[in-house]
ROGUSE-119698 format. One record per atom (N, C-alpha, C): x, y, z. Coordinates in steps of 0.05 Angstrom, whole numbers, padded with zeros to 5 digits, always signed. Layout:
# ROGUSE-119698
XYZ
...
# end
This chain:
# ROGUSE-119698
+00017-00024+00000
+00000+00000+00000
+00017+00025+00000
+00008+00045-00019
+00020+00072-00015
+00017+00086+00001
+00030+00102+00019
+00028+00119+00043
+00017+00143+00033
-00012+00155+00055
-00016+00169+00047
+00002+00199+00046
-00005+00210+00023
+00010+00239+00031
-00011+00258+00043
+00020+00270+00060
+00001+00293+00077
+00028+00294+00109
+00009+00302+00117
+00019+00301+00145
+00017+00268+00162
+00047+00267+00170
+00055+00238+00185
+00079+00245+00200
+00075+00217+00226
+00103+00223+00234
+00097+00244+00262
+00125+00251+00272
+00116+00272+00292
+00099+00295+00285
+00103+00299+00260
+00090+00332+00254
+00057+00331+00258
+00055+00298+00251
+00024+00297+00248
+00021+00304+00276
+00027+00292+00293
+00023+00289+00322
+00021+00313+00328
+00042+00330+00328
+00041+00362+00338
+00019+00382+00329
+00012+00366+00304
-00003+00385+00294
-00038+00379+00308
-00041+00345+00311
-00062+00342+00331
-00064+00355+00352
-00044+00348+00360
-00050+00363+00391
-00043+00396+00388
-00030+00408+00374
-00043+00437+00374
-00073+00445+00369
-00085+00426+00346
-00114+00435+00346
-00120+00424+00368
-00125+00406+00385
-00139+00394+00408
-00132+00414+00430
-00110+00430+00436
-00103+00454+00450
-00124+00476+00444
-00121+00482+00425
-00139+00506+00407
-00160+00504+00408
-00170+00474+00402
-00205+00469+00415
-00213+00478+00434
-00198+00471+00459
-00193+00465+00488
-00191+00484+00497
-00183+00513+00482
-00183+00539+00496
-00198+00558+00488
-00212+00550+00456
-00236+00556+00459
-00257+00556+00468
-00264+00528+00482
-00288+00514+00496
-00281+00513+00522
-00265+00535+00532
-00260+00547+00566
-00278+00565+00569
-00301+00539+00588
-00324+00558+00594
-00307+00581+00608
-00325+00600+00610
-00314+00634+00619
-00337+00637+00649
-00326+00656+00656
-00344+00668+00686
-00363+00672+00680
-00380+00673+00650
-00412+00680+00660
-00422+00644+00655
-00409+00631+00633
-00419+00597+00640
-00422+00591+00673
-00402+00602+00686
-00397+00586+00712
-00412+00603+00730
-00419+00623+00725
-00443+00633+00737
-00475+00629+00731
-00478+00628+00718
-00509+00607+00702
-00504+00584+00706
-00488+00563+00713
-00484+00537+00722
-00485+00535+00747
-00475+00547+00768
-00470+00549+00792
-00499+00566+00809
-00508+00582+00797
-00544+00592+00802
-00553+00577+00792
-00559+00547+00772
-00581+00525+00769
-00565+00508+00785
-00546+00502+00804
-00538+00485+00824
-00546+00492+00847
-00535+00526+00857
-00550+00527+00874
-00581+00541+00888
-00597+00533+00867
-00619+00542+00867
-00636+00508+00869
-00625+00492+00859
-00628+00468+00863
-00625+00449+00900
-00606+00463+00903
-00592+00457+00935
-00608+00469+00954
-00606+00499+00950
-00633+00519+00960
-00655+00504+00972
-00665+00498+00939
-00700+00484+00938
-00699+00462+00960
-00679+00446+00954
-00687+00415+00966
-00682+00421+00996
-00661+00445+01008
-00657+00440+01035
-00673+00460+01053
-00682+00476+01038
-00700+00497+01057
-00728+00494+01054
-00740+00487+01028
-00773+00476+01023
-00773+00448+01026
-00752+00427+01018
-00764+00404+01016
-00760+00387+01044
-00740+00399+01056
-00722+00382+01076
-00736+00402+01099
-00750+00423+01105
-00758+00430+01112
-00731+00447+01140
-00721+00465+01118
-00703+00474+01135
-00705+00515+01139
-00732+00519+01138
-00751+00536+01150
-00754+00545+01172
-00749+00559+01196
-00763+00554+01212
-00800+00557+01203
-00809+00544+01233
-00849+00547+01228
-00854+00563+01215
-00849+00582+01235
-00868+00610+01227
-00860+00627+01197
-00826+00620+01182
-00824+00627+01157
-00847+00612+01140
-00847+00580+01143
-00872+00562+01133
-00886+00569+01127
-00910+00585+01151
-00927+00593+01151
-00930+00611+01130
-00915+00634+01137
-00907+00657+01114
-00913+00651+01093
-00891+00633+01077
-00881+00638+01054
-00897+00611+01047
-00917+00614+01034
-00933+00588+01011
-00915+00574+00993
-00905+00589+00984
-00893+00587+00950
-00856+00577+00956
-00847+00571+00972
-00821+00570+00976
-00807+00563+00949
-00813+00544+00938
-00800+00531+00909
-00799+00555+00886
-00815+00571+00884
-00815+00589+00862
-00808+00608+00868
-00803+00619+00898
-00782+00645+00909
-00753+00636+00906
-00754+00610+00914
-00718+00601+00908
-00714+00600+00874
-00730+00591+00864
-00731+00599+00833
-00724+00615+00829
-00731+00632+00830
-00730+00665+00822
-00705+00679+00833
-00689+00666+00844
-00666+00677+00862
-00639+00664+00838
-00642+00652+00819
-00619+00635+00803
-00599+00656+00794
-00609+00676+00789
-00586+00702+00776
-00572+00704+00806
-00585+00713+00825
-00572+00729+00850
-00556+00703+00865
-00567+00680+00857
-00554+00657+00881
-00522+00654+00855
-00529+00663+00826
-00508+00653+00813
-00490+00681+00812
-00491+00704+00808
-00471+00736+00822
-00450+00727+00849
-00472+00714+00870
-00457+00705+00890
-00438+00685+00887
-00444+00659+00876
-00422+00637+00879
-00394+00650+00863
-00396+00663+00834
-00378+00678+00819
-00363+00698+00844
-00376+00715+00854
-00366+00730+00878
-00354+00711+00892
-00362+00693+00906
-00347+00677+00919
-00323+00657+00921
-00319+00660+00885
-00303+00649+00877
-00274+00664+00875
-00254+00639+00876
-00232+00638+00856
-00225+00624+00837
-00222+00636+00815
-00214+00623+00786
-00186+00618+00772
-00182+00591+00776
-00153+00591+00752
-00153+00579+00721
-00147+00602+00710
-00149+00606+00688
-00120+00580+00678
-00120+00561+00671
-00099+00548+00658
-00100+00555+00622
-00116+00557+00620
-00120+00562+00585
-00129+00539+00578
-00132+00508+00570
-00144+00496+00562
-00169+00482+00577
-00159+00492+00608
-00186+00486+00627
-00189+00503+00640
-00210+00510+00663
-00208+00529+00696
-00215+00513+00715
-00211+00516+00735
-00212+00516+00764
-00235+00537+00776
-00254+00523+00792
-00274+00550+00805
-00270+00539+00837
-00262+00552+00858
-00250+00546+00884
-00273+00571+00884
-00298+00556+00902
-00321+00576+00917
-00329+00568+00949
-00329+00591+00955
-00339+00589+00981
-00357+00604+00994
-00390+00594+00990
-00400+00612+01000
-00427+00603+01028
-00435+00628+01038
-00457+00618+01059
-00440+00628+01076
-00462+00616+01112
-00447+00624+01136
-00458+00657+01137
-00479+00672+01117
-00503+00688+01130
-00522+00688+01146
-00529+00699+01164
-00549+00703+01173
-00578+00709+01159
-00596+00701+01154
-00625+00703+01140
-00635+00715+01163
-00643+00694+01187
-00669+00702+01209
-00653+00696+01231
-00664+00704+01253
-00656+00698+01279
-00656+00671+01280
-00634+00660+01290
-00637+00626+01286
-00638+00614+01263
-00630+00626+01237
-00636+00611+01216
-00606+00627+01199
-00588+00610+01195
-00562+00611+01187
-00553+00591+01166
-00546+00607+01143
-00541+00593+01125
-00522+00576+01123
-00519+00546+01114
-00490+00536+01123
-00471+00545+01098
-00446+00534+01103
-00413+00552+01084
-00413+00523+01072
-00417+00521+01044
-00416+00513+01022
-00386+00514+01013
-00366+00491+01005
-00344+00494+00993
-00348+00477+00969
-00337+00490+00942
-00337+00476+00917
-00318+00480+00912
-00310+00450+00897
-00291+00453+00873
-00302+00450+00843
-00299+00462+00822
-00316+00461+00794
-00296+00462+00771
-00294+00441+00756
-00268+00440+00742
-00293+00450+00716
-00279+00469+00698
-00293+00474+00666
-00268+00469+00652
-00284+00451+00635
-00260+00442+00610
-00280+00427+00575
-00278+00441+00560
-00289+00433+00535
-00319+00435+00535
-00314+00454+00549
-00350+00474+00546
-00365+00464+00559
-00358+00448+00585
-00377+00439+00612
-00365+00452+00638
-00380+00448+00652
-00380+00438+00674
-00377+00432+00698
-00359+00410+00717
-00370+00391+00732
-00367+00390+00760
-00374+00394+00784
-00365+00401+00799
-00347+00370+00814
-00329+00375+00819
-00305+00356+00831
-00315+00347+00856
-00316+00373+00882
-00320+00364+00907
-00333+00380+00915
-00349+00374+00925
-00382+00395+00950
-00380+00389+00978
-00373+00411+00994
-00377+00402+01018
-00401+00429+01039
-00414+00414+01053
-00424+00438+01068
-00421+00432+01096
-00420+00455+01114
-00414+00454+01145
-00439+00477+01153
-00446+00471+01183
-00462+00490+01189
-00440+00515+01193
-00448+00539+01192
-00431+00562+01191
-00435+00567+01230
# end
């Protein structure tokens, strides 16, 4: 068989992996991905631990009917914050999002716990690595 012509050999190689670089630093999600990702996470976390898990006190209960669709509505402001709370390393073909947030006060007796993330973005996702939460 005749070899194709073209690129072979190391050059081919180099030349792969420069486009797979070049992909790779184009599809570095940026700070507003990881802010619209990180407000549909924690608006998700929100929902399940203060409406579903019932981490309210009563008398907010009472109050507030609608809890699921007020934490809804909070996805821009819960996602400004985690970005705020963040630090970002920029490597160029991936990032790093090191967040830490919570450990506010809401109500008397009702204290938000301190949320630590790790969130790796690489090739236009994603994923968070490690979640931990502590009462603040």
């Amino acid at each position: 068989m005749e070899r194709l012509r073209g690129v072979s050999g190391p050059w081919g190689w180099c030349l792969a992996a420069a486009l797979l670089g070049g992909a790779l630093v184009a599809t570095n999600p940026d700070e507003q991905d990881f802010e619209d990702f990180a407000g549909e996470r924690l608006v998700l976390l929100a929902d399940a631990e203060l409406c579903d898990q019932g981490g309210l006190p009563m008398v907010a209960r009472l109050l507030i009917q609608n809890c699921s669709e007020l934490v809804q509505g909070q996805r821009a402001v819960l996602g400004r914050l985690a970005l705020q709370g963040s630090r970002r390393i920029n490597a160029g073909v991936f990032s790093l999002y090191n967040t830490e947030i919570g450990g506010q006060t809401l109500l008397p007796g009702l204290r938000l716990p301190r949320y630590r993330i790790l969130t790796l973005g690489v090739a236009g996702q994603l994923v968070m690595l490690q979640a931990s939460a502590d009462e603040a």
